[in-house]
Backbone as ProteinMPNN parsed JSONL, in Angstrom:
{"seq_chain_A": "XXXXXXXXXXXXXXXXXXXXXXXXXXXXXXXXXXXXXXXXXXXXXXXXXXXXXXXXXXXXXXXXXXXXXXXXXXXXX", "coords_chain_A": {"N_chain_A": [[7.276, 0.367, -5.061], [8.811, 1.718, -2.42], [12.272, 3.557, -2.462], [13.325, 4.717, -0.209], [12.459, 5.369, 3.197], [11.331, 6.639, 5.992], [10.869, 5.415, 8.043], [12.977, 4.438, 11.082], [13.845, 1.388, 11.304], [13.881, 0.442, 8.755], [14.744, 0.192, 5.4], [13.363, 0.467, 2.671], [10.208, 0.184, 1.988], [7.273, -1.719, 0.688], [4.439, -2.478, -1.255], [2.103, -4.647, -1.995], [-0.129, -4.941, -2.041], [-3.281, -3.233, -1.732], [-5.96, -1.389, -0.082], [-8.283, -2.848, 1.908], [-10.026, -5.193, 4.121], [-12.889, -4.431, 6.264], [-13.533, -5.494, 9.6], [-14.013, -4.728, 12.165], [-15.36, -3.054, 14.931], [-13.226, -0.799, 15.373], [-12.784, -0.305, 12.344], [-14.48, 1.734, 11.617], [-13.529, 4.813, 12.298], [-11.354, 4.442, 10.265], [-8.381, 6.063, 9.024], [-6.982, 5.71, 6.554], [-9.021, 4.263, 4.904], [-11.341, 6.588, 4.741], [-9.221, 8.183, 3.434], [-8.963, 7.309, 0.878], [-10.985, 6.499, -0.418], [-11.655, 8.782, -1.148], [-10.982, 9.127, -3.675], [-11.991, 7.089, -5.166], [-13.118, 6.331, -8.417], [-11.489, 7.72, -9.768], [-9.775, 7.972, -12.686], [-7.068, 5.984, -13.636], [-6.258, 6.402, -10.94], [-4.504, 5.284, -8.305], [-6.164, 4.444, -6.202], [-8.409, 4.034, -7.7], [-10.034, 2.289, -7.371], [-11.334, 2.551, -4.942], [-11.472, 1.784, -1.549], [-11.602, -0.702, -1.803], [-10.187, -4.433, -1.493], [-6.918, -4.767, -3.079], [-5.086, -6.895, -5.292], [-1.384, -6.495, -7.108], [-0.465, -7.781, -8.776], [2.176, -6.884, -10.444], [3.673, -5.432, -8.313], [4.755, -7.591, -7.307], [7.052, -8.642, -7.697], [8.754, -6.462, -7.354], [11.215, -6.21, -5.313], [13.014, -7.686, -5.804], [14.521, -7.267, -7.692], [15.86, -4.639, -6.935], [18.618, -4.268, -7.083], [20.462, -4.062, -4.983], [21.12, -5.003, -1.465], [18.537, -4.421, 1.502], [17.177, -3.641, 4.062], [13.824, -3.932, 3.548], [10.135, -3.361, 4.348], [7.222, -4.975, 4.587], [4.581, -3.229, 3.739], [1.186, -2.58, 4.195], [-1.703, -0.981, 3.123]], "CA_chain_A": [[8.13, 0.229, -3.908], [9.211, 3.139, -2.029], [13.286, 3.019, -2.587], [13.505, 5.389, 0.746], [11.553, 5.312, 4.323], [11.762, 7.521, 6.96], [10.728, 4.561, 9.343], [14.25, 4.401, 11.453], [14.059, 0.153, 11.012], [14.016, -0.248, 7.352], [15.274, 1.069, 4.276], [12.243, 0.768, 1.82], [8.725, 0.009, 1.914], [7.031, -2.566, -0.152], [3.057, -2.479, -1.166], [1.825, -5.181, -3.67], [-1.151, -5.003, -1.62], [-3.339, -2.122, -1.067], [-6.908, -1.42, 0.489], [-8.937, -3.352, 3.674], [-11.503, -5.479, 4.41], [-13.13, -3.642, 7.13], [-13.269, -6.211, 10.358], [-13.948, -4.445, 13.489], [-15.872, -1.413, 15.334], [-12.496, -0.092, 15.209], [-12.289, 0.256, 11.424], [-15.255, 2.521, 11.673], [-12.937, 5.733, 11.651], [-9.93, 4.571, 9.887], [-8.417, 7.414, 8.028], [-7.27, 5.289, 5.098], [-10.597, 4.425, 3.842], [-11.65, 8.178, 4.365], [-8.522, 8.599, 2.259], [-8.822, 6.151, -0.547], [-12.748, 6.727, -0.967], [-11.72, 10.175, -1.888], [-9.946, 8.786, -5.51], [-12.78, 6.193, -6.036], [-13.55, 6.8, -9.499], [-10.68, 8.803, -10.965], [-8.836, 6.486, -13.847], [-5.832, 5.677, -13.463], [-5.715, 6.813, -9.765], [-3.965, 4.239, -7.148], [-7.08, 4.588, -5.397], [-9.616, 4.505, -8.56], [-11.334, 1.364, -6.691], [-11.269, 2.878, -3.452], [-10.206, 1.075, -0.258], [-11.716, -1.923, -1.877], [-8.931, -4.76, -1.309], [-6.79, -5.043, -4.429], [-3.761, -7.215, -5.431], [-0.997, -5.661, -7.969], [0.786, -8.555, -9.111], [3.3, -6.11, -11.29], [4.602, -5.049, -7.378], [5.237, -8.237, -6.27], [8.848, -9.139, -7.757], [10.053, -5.66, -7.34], [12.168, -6.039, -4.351], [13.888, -8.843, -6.456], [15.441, -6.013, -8.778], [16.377, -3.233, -6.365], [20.01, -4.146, -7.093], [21.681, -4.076, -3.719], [20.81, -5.579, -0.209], [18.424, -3.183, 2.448], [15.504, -4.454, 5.037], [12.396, -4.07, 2.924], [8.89, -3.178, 5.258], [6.008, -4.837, 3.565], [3.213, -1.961, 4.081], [-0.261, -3.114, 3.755], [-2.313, -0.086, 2.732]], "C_chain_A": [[8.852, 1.542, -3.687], [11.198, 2.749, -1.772], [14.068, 3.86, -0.865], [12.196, 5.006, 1.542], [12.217, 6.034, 5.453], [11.68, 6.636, 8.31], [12.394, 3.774, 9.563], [14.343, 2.737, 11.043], [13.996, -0.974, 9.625], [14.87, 1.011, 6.443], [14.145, 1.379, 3.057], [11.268, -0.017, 2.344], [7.87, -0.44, 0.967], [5.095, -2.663, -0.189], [2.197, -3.501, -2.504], [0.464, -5.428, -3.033], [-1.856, -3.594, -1.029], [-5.304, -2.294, -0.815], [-7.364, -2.769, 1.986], [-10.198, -3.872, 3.18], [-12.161, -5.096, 6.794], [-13.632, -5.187, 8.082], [-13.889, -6.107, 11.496], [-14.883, -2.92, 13.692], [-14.803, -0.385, 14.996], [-12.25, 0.62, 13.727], [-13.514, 1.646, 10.894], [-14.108, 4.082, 11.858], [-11.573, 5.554, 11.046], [-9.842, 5.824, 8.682], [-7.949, 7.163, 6.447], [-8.504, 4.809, 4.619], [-10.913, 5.741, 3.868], [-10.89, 8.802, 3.04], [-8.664, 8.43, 0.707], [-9.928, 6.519, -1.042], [-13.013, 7.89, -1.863], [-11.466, 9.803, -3.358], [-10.816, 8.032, -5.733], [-13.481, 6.68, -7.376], [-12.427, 7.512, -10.324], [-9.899, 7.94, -11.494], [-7.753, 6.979, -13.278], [-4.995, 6.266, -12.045], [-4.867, 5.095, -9.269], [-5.237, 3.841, -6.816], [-8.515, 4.696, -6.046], [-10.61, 3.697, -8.176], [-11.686, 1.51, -4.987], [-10.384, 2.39, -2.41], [-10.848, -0.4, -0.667], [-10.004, -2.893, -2.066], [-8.366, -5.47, -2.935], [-5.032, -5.438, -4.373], [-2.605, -6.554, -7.019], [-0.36, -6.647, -8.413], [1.941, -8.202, -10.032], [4.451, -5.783, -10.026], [5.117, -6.469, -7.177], [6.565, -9.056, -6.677], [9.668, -7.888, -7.617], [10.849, -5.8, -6.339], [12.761, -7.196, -4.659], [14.818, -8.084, -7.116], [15.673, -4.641, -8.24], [18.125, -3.36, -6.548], [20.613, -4.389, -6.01], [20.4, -4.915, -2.218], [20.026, -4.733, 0.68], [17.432, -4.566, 2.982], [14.561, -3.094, 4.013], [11.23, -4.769, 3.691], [8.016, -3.669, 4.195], [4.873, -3.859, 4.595], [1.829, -2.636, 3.601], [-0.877, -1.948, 4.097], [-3.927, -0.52, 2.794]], "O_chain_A": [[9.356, 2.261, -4.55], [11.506, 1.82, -1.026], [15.198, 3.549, -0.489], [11.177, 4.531, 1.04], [13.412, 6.0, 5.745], [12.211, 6.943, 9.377], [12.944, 2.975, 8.805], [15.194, 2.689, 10.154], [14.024, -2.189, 9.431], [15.348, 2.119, 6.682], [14.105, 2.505, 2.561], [11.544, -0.896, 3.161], [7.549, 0.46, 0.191], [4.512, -2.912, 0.866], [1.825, -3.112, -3.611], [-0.167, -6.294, -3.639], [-1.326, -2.917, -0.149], [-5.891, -3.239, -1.342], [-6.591, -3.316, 2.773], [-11.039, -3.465, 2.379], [-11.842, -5.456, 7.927], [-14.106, -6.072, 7.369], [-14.364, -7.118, 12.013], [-15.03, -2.004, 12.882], [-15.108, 0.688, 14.474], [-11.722, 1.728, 13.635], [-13.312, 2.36, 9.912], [-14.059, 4.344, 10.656], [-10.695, 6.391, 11.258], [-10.649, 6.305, 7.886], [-8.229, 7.847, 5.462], [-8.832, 5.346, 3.56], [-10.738, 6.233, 2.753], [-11.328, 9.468, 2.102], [-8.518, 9.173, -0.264], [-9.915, 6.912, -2.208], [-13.845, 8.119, -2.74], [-12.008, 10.546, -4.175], [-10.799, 7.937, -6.96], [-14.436, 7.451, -7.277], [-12.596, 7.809, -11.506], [-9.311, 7.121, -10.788], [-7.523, 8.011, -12.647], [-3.796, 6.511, -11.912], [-4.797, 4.068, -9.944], [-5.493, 2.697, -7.192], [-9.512, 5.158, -5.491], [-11.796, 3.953, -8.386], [-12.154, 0.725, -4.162], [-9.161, 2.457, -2.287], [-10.62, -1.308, 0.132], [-8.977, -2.406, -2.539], [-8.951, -6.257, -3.679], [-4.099, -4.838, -3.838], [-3.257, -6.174, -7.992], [0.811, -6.279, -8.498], [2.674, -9.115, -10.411], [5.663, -5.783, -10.242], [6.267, -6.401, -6.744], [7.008, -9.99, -6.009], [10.897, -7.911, -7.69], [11.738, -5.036, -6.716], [13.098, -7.861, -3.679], [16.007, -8.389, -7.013], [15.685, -3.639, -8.955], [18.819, -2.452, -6.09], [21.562, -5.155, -6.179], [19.202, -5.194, -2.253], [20.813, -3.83, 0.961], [17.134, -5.701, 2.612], [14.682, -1.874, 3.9], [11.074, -5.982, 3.828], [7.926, -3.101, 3.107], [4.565, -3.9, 5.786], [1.711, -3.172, 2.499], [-0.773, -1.627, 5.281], [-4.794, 0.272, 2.426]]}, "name": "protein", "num_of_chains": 1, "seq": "XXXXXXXXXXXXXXXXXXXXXXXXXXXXXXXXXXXXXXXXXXXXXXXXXXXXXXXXXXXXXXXXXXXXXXXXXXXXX"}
């Protein structure tokens, strides 16, 4: 969890979910899979399974233990 965001309507940014299942003509150039595809393979990357879609269940109580009160964006990556 990102404890900062530059997006003016939140305060942090939350990801216990990251990659895509590709859907549409449109996802034909998305630039996160271009991105992600790049790290497929490197251990212990973020990104070591690519843009395949992957759950983290270690993220998904952190915005239980940030201590204080903000608006928290969930981000789907």
């Amino acid at each position: 969890m990102s404890a900062t965001s530059t997006i003016e309507w939140t305060d942090a940014t939350w990801n216990p979910v990251t990659g895509c299942t590709r859907v549409s003509p449109g996802c034909d150039h998305c630039y996160a899979l271009t991105f992600a595809e790049r790290f497929r393979g490197v251990p212990n990357h973020p990104y070591e399974q690519g843009f395949d879609l992957k759950l983290w269940p270690e993220r998904l109580e952190l915005p239980l233990h940030n201590g204080r009160n903000h608006v928290v964006s969930l981000s789907i990556q």
